[in-house]
C-alpha positions in Angstrom: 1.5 -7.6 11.1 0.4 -4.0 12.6 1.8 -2.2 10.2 0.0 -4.0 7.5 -3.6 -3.8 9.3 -2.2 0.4 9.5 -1.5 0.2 6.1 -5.5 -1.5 5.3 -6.9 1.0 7.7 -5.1 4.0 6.0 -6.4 3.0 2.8 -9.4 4.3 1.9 -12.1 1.8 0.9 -14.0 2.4 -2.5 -18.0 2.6 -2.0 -18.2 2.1 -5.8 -17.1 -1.3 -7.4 -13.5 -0.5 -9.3 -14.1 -3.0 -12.3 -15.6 -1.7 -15.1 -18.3 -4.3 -15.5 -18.9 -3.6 -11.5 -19.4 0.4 -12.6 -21.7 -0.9 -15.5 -23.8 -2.7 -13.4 -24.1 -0.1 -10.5 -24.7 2.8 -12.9 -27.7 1.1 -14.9 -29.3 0.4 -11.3 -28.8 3.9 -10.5 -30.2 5.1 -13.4 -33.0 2.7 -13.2 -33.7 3.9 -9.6 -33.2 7.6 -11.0 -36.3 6.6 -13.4 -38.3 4.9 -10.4 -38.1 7.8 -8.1 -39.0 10.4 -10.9 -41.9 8.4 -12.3 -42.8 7.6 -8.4 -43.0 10.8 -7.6 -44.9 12.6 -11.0 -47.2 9.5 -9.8 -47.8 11.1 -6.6 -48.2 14.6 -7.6 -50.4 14.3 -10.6 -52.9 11.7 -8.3 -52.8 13.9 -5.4 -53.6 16.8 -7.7 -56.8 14.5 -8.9 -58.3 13.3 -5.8 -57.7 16.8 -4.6 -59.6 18.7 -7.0 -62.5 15.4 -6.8 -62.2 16.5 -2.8 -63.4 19.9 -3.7 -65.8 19.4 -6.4 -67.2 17.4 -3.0 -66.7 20.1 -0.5 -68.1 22.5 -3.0 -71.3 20.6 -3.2 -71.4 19.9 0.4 -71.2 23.4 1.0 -73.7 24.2 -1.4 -76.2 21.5 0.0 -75.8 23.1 3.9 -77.2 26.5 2.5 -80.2 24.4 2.2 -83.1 23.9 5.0 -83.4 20.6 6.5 -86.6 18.5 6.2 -89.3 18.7 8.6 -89.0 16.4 11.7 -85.5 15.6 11.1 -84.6 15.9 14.7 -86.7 14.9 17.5 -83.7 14.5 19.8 -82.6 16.5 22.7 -82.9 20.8 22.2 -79.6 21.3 23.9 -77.5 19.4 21.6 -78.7 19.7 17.9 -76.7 19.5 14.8 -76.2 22.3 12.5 -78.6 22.5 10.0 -76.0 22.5 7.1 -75.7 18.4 8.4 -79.5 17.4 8.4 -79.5 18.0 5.0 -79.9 14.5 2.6 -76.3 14.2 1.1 -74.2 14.4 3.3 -71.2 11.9 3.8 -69.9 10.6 6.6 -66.9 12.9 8.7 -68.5 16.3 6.8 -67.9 18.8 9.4 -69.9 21.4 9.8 -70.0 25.0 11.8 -72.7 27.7 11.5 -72.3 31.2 13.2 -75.2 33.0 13.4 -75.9 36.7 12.6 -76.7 36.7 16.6 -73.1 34.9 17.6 -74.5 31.7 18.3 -72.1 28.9 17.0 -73.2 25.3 16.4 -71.1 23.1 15.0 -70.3 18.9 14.7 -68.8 15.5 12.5 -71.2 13.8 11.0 -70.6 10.0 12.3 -71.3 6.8 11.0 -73.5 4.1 13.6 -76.7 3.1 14.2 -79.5 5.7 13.7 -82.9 6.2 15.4 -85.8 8.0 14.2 -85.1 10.4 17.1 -81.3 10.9 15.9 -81.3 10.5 12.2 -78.3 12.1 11.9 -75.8 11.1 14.7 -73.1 13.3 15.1 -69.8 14.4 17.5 -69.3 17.9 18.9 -66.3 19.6 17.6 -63.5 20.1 20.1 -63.0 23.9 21.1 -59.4 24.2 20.3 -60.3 22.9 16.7 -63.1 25.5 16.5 -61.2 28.2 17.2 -59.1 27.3 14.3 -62.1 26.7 12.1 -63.4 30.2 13.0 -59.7 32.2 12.5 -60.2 31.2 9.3 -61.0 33.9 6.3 -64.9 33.7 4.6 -63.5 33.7 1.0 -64.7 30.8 -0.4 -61.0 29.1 -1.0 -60.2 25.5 -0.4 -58.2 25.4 2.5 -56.3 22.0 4.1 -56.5 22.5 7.8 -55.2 20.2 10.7 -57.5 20.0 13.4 -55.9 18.0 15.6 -57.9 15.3 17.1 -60.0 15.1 14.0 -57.2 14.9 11.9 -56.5 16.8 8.6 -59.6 18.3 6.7 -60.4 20.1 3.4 -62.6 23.4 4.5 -63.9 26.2 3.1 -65.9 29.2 4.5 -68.9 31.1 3.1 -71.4 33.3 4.2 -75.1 32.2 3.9 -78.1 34.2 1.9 -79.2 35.6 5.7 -75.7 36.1 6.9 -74.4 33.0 8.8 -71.3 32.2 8.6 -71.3 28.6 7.2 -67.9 25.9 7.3 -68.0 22.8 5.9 -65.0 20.3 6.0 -64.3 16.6 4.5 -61.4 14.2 6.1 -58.7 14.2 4.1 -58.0 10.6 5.4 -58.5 8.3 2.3 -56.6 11.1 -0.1 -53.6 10.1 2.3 -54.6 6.8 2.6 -54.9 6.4 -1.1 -51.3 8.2 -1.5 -49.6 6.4 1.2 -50.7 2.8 -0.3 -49.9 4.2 -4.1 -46.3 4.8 -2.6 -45.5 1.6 -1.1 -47.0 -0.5 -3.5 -44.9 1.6 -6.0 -41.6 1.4 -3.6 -42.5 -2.3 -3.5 -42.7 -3.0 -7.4 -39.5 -0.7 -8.3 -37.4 -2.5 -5.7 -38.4 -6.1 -7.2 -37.6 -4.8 -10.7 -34.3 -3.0 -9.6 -33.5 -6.2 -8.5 -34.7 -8.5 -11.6 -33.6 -5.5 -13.3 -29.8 -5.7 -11.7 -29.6 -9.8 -12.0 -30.1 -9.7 -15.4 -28.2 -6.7 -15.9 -25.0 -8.9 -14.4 -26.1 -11.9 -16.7 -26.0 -9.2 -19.9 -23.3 -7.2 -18.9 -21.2 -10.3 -18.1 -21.6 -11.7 -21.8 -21.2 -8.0 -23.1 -17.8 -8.3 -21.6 -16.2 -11.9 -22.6 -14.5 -10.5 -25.4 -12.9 -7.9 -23.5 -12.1 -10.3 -20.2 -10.5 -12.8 -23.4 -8.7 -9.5 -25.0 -6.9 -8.8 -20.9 -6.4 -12.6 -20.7 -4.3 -12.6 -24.3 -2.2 -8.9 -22.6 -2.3 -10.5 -19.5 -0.5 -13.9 -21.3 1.8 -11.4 -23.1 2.9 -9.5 -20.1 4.2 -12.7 -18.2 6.6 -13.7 -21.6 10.2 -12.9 -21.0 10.6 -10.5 -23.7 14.6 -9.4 -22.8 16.6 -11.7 -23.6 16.7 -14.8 -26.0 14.8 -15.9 -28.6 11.0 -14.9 -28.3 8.4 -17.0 -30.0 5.9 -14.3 -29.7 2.8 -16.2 -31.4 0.4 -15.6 -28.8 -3.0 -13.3 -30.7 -6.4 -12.4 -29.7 -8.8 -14.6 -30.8 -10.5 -13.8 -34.2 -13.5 -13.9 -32.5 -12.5 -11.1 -30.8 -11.4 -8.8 -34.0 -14.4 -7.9 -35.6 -13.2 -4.1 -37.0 -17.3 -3.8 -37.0 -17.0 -3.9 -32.8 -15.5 -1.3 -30.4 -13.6 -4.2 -28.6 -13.3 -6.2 -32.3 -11.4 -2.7 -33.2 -9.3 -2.7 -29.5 -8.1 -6.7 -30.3 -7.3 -5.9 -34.4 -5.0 -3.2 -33.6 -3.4 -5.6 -30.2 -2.7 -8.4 -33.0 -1.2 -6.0 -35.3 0.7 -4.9 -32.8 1.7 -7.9 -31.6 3.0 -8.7 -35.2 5.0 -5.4 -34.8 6.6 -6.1 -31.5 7.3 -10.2 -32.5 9.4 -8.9 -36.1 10.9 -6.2 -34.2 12.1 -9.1 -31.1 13.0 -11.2 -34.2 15.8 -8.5 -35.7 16.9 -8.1 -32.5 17.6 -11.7 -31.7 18.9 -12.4 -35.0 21.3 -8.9 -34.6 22.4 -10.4 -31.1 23.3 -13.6 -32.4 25.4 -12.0 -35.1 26.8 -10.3 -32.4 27.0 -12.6 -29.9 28.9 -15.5 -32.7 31.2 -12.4 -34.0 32.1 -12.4 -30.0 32.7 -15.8 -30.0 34.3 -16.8 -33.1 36.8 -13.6 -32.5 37.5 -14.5 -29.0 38.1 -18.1 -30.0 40.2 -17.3 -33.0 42.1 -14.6 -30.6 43.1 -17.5 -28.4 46.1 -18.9 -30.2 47.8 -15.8 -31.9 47.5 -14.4 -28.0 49.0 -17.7 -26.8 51.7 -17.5 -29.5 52.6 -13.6 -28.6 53.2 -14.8 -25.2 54.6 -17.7 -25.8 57.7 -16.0 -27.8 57.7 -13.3 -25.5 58.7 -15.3 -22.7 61.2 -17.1 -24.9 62.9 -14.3 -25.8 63.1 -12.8 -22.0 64.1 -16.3 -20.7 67.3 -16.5 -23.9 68.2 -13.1 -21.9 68.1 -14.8 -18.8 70.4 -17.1 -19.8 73.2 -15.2 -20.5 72.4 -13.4 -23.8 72.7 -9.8 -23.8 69.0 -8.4 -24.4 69.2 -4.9 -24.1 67.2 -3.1 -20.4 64.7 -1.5 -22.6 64.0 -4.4 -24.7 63.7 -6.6 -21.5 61.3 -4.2 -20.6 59.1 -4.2 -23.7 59.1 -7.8 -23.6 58.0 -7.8 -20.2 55.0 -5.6 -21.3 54.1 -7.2 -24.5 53.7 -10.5 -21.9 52.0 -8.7 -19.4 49.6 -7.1 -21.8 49.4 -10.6 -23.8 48.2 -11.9 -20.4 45.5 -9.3 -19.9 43.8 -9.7 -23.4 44.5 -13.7 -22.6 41.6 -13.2 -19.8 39.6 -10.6 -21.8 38.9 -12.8 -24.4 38.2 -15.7 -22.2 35.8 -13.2 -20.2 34.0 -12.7 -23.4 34.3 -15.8 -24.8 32.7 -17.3 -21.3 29.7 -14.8 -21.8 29.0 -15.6 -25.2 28.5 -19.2 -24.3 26.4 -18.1 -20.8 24.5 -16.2 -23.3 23.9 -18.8 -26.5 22.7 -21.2 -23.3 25.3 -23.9 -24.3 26.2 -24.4 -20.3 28.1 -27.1 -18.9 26.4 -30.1 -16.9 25.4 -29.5 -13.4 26.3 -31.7 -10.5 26.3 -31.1 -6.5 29.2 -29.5 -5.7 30.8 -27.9 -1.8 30.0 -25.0 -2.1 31.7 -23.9 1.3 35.1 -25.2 0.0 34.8 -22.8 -2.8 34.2 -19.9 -1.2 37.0 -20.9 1.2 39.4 -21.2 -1.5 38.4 -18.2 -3.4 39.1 -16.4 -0.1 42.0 -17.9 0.3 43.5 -16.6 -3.4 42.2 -13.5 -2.7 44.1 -13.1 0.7 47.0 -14.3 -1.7 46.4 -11.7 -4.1 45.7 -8.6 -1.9 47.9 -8.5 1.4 47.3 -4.7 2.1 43.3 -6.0 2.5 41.7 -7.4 5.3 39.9 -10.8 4.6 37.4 -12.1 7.2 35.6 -15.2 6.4 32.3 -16.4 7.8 30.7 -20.0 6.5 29.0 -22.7 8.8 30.6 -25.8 9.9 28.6 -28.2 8.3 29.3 -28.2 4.0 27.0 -26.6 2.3 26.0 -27.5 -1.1 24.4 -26.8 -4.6 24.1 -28.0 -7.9 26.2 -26.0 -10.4 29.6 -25.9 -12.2 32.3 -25.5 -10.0 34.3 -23.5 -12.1 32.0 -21.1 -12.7 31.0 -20.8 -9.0 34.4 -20.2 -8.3 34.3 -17.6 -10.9 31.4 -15.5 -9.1 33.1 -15.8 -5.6 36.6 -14.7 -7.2 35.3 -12.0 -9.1 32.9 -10.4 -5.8 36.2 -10.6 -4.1 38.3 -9.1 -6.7 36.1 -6.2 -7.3 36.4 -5.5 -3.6 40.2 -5.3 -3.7 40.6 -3.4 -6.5 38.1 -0.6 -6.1 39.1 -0.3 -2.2 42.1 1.8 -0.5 44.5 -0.7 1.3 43.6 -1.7 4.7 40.1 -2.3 3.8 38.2 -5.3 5.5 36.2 -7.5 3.1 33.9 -10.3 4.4 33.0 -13.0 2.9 29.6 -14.6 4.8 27.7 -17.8 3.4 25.1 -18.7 5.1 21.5 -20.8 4.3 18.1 -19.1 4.5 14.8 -21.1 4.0 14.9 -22.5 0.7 18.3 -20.4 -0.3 21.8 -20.3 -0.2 23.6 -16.9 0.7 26.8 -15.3 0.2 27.7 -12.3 0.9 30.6 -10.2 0.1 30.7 -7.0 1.7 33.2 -4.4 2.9 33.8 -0.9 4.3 35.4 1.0 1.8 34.0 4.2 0.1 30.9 2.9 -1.7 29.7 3.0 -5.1 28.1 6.2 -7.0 25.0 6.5 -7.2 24.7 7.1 -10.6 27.3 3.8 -11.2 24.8 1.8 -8.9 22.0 0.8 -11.4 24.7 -0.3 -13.9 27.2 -2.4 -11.8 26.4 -5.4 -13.3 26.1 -4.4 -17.2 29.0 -5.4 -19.0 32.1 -3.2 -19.8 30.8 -1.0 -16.9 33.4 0.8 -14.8 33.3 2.3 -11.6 34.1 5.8 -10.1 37.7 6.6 -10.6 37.6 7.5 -6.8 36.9 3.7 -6.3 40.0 2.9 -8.1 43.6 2.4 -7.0 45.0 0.6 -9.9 44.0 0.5 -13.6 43.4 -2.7 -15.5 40.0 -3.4 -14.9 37.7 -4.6 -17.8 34.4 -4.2 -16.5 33.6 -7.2 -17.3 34.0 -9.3 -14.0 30.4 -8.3 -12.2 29.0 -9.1 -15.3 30.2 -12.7 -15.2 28.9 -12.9 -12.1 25.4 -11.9 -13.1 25.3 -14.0 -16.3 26.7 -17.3 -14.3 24.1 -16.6 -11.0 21.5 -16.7 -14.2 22.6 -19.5 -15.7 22.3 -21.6 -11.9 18.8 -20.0 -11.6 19.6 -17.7 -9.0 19.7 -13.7 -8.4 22.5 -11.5 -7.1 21.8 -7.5 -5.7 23.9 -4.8 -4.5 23.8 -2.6 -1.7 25.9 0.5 -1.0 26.7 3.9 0.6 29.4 5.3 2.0 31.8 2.7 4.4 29.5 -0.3 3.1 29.2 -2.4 0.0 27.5 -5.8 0.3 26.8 -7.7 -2.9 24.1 -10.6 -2.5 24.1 -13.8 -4.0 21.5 -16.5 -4.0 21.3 -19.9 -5.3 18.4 -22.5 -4.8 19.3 -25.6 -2.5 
């Protein structure tokens, strides 16, 4: 369980979706936002620009408007405190600030504020903060439009001239409702893009998603074809993309025409094959079974002729001894062309009926032959107490278990221990035939199990092997819907075996 969270954790997660109508859908709402933001923010510049330039056309006429003199009796309020002269001039809009240096260094300066008004105040307005008008006077008597913060009054738009009898004259408007006006522009703008990148993404899924039903029905169609068992047998291979789907005039149309041709392609090819097989498969059959008697007969007269030289006629040693071989020989190709004959009905599927049978009394009895067979050999065998059985042929099943153990007595050096383990795991019965002799090549490993296949010649101590017995014991395990592996290096072999319950 740990080493599958490791195994999540060591993975690395994918920020982007991995399906290709998931990359669709997240790359047109990325370009959509790319289009938002861009439009967004030409938006901003260009109105800033404009209410920019409509702010100076203002300061410029403010500016232009303090050069003038204010009207008689427009302040009646207190000597001490009076506002500049550039802000008792009509015009003037509320936060214009104002500062007028004199050509003898006296400074006044002030905001213009909104409120009530009196006719001794006409023109209320608030001192400006020192710290603020030292900034105000640092700056340069050019005549440029300047953007200045001044702190407690906030950001202002200024510009400094010089007056007709030498004052220095600076004149400011807020720059409050430019930002204002910006700052609202950009949310409601963030606001409407987000809604439509989100309309804009739901229907996107909606379009997208009936873009790609011909191509989800083309995968379905490979995805069909892919779980067909394409090996072995006869293949009925009729499965197509819909025509719907092969309309040369599309890009997927184009994909599922060329699929369905190639389908045709791969079906007649499967079809030569299976007819070759068969021819093969009935030349096996009808020559093993016609092989049958003439074998029979061979051996039949051979042992006549060495019995009549039993019996008191004189057969010649050396003709004894041919005799003897032809028999032994006849004997050999005897169980050759039963092997094949036995895998050319395994493989035309013409098997025999199935019924329980005791499996542990099989495997007992195969042990016991082979203990029989091979005294220099070491037989252990390990099966529960209680009968275990499957459904199957019995002869057959015999056939696996005595072919597992013949393989390990003939490719083995005497003195080798072979055991034989059956055993029941969840749903499963097991056998197990393993032993400690020197292991199988590597390069032999893969093809154990392929018929006429031979081992190492180190594995071998006595010729007379057809290759065909592990092949038998794969076709048979095939035929009773089981599976059978093999496991080896040096000092262990273990062939598995595993039939349903």
């Amino acid at each position: 369980m740990s080493s599958n969270r490791q195994a999540e954790h060591a993975r690395p997660r994918r920020l982007l979706p991995s399906s290709l109508r998931g990359k669709l859908i997240a790359q047109v709402i990325a370009l959509l936002a790319l289009v938002c933001l861009v439009v967004g923010l030409v938006t901003e510049i260009a109105l800033r620009s404009f209410l920019y330039h409509q702010l100076d056309d203002r300061l410029a006429a403010a500016s232009e408007r303090g050069t003038r003199q204010p009207p008689p009796g427009s302040w009646n309020g207190s000597p001490n405190q009076p506002p500049p002269d550039s802000l008792r001039v009509p015009g003037q809009g509320i936060g214009t600030l104002a500062v007028v240096v004199f050509p003898d260094g006296a400074v006044r300066a002030g905001v213009l504020r909104g409120g009530s008004t009196s006719s001794n105040n006409p023109f209320p307005s608030d001192p400006v903060p020192s710290a603020e008008l030292r900034t105000l006077l640092s700056l340069p008597s050019d005549g440029k439009r300047r953007s200045v913060d001044l702190g407690e009054l906030g950001d202002y738009r200024v510009v400094s001239v010089r007056a007709p009898d030498g004052a220095l004259l600076i004149t400011g408007l807020p720059l409050a409702e430019v930002d204002e006006t910006l700052w609202r522009l950009g949310f409601i703008f963030g606001g409407v893009a987000l809604g439509g990148l989100l309309i804009a993404g739901g229907l996107g899924a909606i379009t997208i998603r009936q873009t790609m039903r011909p191509l989800d029905r083309l995968a379905d169609t490979a995805s069909k074809v892919s779980q067909l068992q394409l090996d072995r047998g006869e293949v009925a291979l009729s499965i197509r993309v819909p025509p719907v789907d092969t309309d040369t005039r599309t890009e997927v149309g184009k994909v599922g025409a060329a699929f369905n041709q190639m389908l045709g392609h791969v079906g007649a090819a499967l079809n030569a094959r299976q007819a070759s097989e068969s021819r093969v498969r009935q030349f096996v059959a009808d020559a093993s079974h016609e092989l049958r008697t003439p074998l029979a007969a061979i051996r039949g007269y051979a042992e006549l002729a060495r019995r009549s030289g039993d019996s008191g006629d004189s057969v010649p040693p050396d003709i004894a001894f041919a005799l003897g071989r032809v028999e032994s020989e006849s004997a050999r190709m005897t169980t050759l062309v039963e092997d094949l004959l036995l895998l050319a009905r395994l493989d035309s599927g013409r098997h025999r009926v199935y019924e329980p049978v005791d499996f542990s009394r099989i495997v007992a009895d195969a042990v016991s032959d082979a203990h029989v067979a091979g005294r220099d050999h070491r037989w252990l065998l390990d099966v529960p107490a209680d009968p275990i059985t499957v459904v199957g042929d019995a002869d057959q099943l015999h056939q696996v278990v005595l072919n597992l153990l013949n393989n390990a007595r003939t490719h083995t050096p005497p003195d080798t221990v072979v055991t034989t383990k059956l055993s029941v795991e969840g749903d499963e019965v097991v056998l197990r035939v393993s032993d400690n002799g020197p292991g199988i090549a590597p390069e032999v490993l893969p093809t154990v199990f392929e018929r006429f296949a031979r081992g190492d010649t180190s594995r071998s101590r006595a010729a007379g092997s057809t290759g065909l017995g592990l092949a038998i014991v794969a076709a048979v395990v095939a035929a009773h819907r089981g599976r059978v592996g093999v496991e080896s290096k040096p000092g262990h072999t273990e062939f598995t075996v595993r039939f349903p319950r």
